[in-house]
Every structure is written in C-alpha cells, then in structure tokens.
DRENPA-3360 file (N, C-alpha, C; in nm, 2 decimals, always signed):
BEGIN
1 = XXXXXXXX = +15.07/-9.65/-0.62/+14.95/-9.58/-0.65/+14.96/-9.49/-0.77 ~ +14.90/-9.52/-0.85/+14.91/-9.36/-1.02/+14.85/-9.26/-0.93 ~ +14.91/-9.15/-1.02/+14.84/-8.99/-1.01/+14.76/-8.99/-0.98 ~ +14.68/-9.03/-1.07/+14.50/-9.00/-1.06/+14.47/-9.01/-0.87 ~ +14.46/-9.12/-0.81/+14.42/-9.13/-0.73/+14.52/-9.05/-0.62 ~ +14.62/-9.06/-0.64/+14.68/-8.95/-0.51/+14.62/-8.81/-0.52 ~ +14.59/-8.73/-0.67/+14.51/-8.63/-0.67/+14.39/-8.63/-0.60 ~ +14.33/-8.72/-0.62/+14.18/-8.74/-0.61/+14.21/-8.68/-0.39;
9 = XXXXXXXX = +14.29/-8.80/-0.35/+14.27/-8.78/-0.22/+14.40/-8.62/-0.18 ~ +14.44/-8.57/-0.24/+14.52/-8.44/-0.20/+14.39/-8.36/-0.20 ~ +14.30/-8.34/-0.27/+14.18/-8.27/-0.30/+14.12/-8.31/-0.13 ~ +14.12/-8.39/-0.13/+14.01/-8.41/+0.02/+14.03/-8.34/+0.17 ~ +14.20/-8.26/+0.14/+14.24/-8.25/+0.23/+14.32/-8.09/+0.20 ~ +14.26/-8.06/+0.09/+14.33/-7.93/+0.02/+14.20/-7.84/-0.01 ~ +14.07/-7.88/+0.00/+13.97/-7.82/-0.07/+13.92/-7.74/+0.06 ~ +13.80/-7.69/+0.08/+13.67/-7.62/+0.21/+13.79/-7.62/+0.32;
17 = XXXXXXXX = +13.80/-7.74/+0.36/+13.82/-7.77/+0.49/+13.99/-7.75/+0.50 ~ +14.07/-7.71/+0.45/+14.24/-7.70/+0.48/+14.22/-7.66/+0.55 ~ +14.21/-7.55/+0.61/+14.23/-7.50/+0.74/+14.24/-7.61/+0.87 ~ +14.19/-7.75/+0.86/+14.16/-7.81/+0.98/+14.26/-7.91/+0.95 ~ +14.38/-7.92/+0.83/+14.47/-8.00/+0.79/+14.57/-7.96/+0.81 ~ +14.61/-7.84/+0.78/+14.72/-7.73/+0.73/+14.88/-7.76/+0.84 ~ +14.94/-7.75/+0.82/+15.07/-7.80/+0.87/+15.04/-7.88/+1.02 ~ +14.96/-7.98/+1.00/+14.97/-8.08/+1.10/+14.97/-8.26/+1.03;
25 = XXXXXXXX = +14.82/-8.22/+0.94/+14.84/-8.37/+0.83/+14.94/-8.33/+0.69 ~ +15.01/-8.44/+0.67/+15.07/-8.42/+0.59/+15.10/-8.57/+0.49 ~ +15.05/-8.52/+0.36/+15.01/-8.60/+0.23/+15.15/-8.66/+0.16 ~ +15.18/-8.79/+0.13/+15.26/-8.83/+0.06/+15.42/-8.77/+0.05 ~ +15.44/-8.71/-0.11/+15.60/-8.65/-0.11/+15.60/-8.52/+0.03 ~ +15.50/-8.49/+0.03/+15.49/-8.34/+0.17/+15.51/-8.41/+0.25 ~ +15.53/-8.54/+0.34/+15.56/-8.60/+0.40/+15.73/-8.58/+0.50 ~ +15.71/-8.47/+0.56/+15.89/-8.45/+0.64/+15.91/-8.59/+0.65;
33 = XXXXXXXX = +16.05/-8.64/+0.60/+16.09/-8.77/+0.64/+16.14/-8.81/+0.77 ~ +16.15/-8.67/+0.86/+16.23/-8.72/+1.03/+16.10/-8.74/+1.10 ~ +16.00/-8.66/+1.05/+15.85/-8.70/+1.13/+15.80/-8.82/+1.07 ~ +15.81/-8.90/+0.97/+15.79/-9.01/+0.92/+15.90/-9.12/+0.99 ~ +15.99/-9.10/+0.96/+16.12/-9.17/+1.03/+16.07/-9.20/+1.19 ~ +16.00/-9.13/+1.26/+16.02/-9.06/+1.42/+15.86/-9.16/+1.45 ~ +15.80/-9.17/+1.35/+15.67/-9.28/+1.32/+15.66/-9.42/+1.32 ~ +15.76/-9.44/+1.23/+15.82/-9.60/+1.22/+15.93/-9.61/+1.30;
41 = XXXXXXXX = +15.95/-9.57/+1.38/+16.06/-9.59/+1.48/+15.97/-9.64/+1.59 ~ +15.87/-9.55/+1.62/+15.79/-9.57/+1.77/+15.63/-9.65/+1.78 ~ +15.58/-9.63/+1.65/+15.43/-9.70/+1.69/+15.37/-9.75/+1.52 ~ +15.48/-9.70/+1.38/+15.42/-9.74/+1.26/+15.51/-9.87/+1.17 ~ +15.48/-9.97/+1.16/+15.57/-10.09/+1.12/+15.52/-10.13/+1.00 ~ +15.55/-10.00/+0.92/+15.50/-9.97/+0.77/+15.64/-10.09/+0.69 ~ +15.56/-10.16/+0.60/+15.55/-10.30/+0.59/+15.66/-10.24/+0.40 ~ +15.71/-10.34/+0.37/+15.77/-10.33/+0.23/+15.67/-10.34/+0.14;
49 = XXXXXXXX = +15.66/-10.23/+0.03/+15.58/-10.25/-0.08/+15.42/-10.14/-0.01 ~ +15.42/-10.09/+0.08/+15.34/-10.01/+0.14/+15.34/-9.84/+0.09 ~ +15.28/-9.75/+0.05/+15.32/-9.66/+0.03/+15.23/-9.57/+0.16 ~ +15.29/-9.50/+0.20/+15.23/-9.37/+0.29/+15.17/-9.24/+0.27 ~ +15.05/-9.30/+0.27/+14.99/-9.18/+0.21/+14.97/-9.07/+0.33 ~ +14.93/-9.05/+0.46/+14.91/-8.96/+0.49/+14.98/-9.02/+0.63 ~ +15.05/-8.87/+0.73/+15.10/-8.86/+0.85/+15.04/-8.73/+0.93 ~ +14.98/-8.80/+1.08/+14.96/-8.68/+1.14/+15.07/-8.71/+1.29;
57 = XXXXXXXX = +15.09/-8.59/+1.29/+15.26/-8.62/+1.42/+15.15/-8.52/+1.55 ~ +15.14/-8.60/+1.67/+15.06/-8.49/+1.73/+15.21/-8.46/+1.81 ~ +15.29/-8.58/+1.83/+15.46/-8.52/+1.90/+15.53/-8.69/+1.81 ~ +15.64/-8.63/+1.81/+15.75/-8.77/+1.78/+15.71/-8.91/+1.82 ~ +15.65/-8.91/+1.88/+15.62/-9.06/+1.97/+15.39/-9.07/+1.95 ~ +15.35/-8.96/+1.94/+15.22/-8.98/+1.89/+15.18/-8.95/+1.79 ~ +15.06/-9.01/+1.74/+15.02/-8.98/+1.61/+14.91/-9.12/+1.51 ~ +14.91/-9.09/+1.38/+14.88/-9.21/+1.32/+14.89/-9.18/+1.15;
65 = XXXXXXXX = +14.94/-9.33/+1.11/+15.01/-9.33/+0.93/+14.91/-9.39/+0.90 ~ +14.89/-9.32/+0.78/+14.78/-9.42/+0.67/+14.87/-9.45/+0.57 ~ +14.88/-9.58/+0.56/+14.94/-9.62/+0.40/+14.88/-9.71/+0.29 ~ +14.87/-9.74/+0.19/+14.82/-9.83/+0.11/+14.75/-9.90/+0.12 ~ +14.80/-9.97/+0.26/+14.75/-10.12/+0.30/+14.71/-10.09/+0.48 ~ +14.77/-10.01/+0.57/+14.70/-10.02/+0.64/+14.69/-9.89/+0.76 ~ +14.64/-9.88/+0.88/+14.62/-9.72/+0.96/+14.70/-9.78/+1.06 ~ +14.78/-9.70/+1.13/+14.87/-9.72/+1.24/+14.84/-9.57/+1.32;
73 = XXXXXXXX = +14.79/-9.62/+1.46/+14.80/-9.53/+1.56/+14.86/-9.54/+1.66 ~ +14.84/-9.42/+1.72/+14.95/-9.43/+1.86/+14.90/-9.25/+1.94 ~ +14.82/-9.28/+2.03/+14.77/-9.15/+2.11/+14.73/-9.20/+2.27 ~ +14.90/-9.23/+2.32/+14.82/-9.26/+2.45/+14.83/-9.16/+2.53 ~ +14.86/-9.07/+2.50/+14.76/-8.92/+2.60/+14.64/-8.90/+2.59 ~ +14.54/-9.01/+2.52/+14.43/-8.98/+2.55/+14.40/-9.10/+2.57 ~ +14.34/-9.13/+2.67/+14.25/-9.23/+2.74/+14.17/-9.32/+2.65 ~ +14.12/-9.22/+2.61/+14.04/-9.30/+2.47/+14.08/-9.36/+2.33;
81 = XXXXXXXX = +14.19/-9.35/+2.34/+14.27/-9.35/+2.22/+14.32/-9.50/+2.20 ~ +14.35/-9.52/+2.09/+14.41/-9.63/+2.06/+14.54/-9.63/+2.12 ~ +14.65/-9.76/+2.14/+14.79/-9.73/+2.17/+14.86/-9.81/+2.07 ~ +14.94/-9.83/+1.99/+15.01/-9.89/+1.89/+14.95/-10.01/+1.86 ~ +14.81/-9.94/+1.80/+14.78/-10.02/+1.72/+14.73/-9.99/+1.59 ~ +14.70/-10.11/+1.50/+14.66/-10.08/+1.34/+14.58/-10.18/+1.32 ~ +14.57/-10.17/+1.14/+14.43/-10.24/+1.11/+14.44/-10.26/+0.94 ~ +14.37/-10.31/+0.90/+14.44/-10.34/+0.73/+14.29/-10.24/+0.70;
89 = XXXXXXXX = +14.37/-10.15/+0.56/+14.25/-10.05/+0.51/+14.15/-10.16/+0.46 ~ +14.14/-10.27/+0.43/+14.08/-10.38/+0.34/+13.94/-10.40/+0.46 ~ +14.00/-10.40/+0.55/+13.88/-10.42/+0.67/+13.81/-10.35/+0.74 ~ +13.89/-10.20/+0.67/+13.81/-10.08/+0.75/+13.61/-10.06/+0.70 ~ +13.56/-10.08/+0.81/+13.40/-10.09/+0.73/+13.31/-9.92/+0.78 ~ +13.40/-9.86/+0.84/+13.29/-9.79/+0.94/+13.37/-9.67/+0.98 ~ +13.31/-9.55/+0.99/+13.35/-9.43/+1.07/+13.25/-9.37/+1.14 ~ +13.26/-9.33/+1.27/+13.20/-9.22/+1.39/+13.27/-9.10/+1.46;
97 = XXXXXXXX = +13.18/-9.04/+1.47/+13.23/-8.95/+1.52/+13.18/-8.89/+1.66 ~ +13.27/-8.87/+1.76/+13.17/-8.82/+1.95/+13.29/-8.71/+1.96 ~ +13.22/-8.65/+2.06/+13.29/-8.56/+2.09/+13.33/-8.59/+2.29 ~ +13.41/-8.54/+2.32/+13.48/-8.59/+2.45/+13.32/-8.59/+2.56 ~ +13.38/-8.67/+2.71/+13.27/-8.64/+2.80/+13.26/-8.50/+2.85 ~ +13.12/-8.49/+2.89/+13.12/-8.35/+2.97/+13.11/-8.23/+2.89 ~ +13.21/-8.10/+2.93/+13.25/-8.01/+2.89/+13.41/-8.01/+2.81 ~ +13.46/-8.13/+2.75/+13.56/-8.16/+2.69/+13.58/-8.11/+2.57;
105 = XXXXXXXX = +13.63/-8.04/+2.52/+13.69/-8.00/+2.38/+13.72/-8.10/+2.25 ~ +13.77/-8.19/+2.35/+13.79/-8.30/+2.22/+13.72/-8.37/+2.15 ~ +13.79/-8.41/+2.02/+13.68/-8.47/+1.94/+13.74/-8.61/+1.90 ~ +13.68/-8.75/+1.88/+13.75/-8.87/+1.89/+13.70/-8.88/+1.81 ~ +13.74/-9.04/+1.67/+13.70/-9.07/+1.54/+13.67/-9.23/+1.57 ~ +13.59/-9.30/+1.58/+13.59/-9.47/+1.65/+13.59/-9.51/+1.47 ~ +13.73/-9.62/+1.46/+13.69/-9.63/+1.35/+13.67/-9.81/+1.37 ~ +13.58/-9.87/+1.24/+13.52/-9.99/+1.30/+13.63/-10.07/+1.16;
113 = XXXXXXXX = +13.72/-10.16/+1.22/+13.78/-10.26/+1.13/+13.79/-10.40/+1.15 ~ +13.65/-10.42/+1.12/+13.63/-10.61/+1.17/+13.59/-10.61/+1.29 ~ +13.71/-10.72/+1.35/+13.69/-10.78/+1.43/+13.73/-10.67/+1.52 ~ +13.80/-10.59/+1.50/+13.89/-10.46/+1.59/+13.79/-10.31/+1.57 ~ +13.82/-10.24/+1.65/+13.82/-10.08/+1.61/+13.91/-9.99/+1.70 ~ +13.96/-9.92/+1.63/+14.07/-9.83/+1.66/+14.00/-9.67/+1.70 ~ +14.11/-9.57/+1.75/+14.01/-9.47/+1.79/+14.12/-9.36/+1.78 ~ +14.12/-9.25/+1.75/+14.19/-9.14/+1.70/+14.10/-9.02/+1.73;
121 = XXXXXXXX = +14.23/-8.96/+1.83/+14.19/-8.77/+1.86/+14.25/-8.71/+1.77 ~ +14.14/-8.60/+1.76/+14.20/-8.47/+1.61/+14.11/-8.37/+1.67 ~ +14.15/-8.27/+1.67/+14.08/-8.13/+1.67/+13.99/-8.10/+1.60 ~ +14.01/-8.13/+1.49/+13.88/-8.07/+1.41/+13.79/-8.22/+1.37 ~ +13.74/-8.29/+1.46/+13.71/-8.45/+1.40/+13.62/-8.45/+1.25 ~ +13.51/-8.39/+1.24/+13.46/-8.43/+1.15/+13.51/-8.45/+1.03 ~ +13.58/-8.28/+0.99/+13.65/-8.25/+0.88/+13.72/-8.37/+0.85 ~ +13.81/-8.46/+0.90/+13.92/-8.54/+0.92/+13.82/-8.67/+0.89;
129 = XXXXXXXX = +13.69/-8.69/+0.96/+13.66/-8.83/+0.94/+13.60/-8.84/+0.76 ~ +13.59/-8.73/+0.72/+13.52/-8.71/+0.62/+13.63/-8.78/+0.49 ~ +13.74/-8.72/+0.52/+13.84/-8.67/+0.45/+13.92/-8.84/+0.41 ~ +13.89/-8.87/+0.56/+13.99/-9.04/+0.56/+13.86/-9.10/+0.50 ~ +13.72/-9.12/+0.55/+13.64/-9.19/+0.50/+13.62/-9.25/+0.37 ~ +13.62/-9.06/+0.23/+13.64/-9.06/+0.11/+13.80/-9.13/+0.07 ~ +13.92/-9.12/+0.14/+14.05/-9.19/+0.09/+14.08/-9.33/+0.17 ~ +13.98/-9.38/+0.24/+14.01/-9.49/+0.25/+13.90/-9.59/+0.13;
137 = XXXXXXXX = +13.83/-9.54/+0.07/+13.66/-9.56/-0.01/+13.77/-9.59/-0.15 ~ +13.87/-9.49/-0.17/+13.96/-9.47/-0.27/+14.06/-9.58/-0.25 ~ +14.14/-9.59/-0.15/+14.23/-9.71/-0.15/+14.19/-9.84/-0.20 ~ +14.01/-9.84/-0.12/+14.00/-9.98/-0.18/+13.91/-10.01/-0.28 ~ +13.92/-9.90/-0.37/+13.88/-9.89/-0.53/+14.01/-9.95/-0.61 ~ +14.09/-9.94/-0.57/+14.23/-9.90/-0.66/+14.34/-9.92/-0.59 ~ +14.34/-9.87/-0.49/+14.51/-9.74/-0.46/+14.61/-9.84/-0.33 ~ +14.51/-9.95/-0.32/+14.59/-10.11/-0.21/+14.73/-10.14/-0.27;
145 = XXXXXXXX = +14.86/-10.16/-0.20/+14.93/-10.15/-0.25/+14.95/-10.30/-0.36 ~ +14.98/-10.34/-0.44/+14.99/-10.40/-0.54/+14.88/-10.44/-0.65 ~ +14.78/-10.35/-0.62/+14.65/-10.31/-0.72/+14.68/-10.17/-0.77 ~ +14.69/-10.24/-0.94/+14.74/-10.12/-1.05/+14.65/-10.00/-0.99 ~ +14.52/-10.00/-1.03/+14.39/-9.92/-0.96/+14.36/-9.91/-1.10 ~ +14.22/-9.84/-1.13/+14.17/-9.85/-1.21/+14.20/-9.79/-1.34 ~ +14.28/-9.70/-1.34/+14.36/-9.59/-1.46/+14.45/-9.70/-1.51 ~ +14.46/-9.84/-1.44/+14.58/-9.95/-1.58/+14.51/-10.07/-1.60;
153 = XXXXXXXX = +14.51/-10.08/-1.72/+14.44/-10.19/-1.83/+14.54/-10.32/-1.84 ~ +14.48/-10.38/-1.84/+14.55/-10.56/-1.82/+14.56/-10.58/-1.97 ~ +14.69/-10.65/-2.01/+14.72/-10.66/-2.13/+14.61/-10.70/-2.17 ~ +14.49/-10.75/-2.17/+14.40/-10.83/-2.26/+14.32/-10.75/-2.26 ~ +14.30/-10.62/-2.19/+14.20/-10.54/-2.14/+14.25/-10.47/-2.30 ~ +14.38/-10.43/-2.28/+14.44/-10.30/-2.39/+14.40/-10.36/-2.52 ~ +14.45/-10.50/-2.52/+14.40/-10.57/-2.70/+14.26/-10.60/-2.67 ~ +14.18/-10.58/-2.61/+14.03/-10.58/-2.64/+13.99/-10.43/-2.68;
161 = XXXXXXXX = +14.03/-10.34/-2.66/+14.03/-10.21/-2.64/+14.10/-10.19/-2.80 ~ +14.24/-10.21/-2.84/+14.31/-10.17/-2.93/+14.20/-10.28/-3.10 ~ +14.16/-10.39/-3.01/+14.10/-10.43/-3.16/+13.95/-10.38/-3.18 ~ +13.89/-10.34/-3.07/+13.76/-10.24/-3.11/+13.79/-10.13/-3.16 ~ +13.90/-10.05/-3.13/+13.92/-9.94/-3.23/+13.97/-9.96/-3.36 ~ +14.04/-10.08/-3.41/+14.05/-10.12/-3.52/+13.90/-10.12/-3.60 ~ +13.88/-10.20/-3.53/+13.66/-10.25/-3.58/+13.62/-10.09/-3.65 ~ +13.60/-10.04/-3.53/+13.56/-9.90/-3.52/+13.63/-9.80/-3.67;
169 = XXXXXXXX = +13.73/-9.81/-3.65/+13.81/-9.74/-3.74/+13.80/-9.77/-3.90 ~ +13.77/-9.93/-3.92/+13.73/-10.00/-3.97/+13.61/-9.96/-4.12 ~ +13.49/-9.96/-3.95/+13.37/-9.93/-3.97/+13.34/-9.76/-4.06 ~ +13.42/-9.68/-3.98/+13.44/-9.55/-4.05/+13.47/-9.50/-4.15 ~ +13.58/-9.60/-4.18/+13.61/-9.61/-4.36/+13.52/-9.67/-4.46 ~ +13.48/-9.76/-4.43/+13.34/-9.76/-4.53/+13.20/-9.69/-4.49 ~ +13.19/-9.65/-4.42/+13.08/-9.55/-4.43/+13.12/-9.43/-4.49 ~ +13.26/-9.37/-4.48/+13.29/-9.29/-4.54/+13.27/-9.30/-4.73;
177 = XXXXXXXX = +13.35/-9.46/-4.76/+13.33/-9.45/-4.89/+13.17/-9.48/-4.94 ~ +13.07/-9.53/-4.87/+12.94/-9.53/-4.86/+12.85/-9.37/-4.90 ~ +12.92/-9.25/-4.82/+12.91/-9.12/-4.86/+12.97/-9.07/-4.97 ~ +13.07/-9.11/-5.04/+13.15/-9.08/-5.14/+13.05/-9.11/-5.27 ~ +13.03/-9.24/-5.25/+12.95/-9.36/-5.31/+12.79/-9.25/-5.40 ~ +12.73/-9.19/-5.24/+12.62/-9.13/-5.26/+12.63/-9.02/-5.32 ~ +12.73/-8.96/-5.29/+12.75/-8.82/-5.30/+12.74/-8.84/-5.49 ~ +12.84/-8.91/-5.54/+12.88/-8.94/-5.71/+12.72/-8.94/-5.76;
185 = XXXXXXXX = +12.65/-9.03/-5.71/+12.53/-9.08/-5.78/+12.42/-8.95/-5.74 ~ +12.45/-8.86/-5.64/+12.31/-8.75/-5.66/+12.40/-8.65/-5.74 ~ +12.55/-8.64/-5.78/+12.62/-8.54/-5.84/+12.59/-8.59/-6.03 ~ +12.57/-8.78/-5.98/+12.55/-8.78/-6.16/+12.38/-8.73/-6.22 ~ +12.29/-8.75/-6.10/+12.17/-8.77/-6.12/+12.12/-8.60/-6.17 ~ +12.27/-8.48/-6.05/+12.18/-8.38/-6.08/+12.22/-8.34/-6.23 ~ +12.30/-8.37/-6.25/+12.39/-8.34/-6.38/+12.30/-8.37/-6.52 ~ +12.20/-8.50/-6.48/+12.14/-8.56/-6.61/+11.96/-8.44/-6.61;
193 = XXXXXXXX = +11.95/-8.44/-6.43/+11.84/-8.33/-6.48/+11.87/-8.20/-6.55 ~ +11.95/-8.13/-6.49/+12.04/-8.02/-6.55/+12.04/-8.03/-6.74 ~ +12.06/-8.15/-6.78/+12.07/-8.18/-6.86/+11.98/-8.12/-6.96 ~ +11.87/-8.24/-6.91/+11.69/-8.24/-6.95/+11.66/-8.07/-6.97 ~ +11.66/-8.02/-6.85/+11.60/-7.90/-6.88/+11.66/-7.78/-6.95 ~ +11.82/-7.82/-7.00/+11.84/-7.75/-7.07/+11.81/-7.74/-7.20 ~ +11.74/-7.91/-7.23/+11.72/-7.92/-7.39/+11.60/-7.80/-7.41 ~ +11.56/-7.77/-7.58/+11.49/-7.70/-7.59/+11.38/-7.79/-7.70;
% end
C-alpha cells in the first residue's frame, strides 16, 4: 500500500475521536509485533502478500486484524461476537451499529460481507464503525493487496501523460514566439508613428 493511503487511514483514527483508539487499536509499523505475533498464532491466518493494517488485542487470544485483503476476528467472550472468523475486505458491503440488550454497556458493530456477516465488540462502537467503514471504502479504492492504488500510473498511463506534456510544452513555445512575433510588429508600428509626428 503507498503513503498516501496509509496516511489518509492514520487520520481516521488520530483525528476528533483518538481518544476512543488510543493504546488499544493499533495502525501498521505501531503495530507491537508480540500482540500481532499472539494474533496469528490464535484466530488471524494473515495470508502472504497481505499487509496489516490495523490490530485491536482485547487479550492475547481475543481481538480482530484488518489487513489489505481481509478482517479476522475472534471475541468469544461475547456471545454475540464472532469466533475465528473472517471475510475478504472485497466483500465487505455494510456496517451497523446496536448497542447490548437491556441495561448492557456494550456496544457491537454487525458487519455485512456477502454471503456472511461478522460481529465485533468495542467500547466506543460508533467512533470505530466510522473509522473502519472510511478505511475499508479506502482499501477498495486502492490499498487491496496487489493493487498499486491510485497514486501509481501504468506505464502507458505515464507515456500518455509524459507525451501530453511534450504537446503542451510544445504548444507554449509557439505561443510564446507568437508574442514575440506581436510584440516586434506594435514595437515597429510605434516607432513609424513616432516617426510621422516628429516630422515638421
């Protein structure tokens, strides 16, 4: 995935709302590798050529990885929750948000991927559905793993690009000598009136 878009989604989770992210999700290189390690050991079977964009650890054994290509959960302390399961970001179509039964505190995220839908507790749900919603919107603009994304130009893209600026460049140079052109002829014309009226 380029810069551009890893910025784009650090922003979604670093702006208003940090507070409801702050040392529990954690983005790419910020990524602890023993809580990542402790992920794909137990419920994440993050695939070669995948990159990991985001980790939330609720303990060693719960949690759920967003990577490139797909969401892996694992929360079976909640009833409601998914249990080792995932879903390809390519399919993801949908996000909601409920809050637990009753007098419950918690807040659940049902997310809708096809033929499947998965389900994820977080404390702060909205902030969080908002945040994946916008960087999963972004993955599948661009940021899927073996999609350059839109910041890289296909060789034919760059020589269609590199010979309009020739054109262009082109074009500039004779307009300029086009101004040169004009400029001589009102510099000879004022020169001949100048002339005229100096006679006596």
């Amino acid at each position: 995935m380029n810069e551009n878009l890893k910025q784009e989604i650090t922003k979604l989770f670093t702006g208003k709302d940090a507070h409801a992210f702050k040392g529990v999700v954690f983005l790419f290189d910020s990524i602890p590798e023993k809580k990542l390690q402790n992920a794909i050991k137990n419920y994440a079977s993050v695939k070669s050529g995948e990159e990991v964009v985001l980790l939330y650890e609720y303990s060693a054994k719960e949690g759920f990885v967003l990577t490139t290509n797909s969401l892996y959960v694992n929360q079976p302390t909640y009833s409601d929750c998914s249990v080792g399961e995932s879903a390809a970001v390519s399919n993801i179509d949908g996000f909601s948000h409920r809050k637990g039964k009753g007098f419950s505190p918690e807040e659940y995220i049902d997310i809708d991927a096809g033929s499947q839908s998965l389900t994820i507790q977080y404390m702060y749900g909205k902030p969080l559905m908002a945040a994946l919603e916008k960087t999963v919107s972004i993955l599948k603009s661009g940021g899927l793993a073996g999609d350059p994304g839109p910041a890289t130009q296909s060789a034919a893209a760059q020589e269609t690009t590199a010979s309009e600026w020739e054109k262009g460049e082109k074009q500039g140079e004779e307009f300029a000598d086009k101004l040169l052109d004009v400029a001589d002829k009102a510099k000879n014309a004022i020169g001949k009136l100048g002339g005229l009226f100096g006679k006596k």
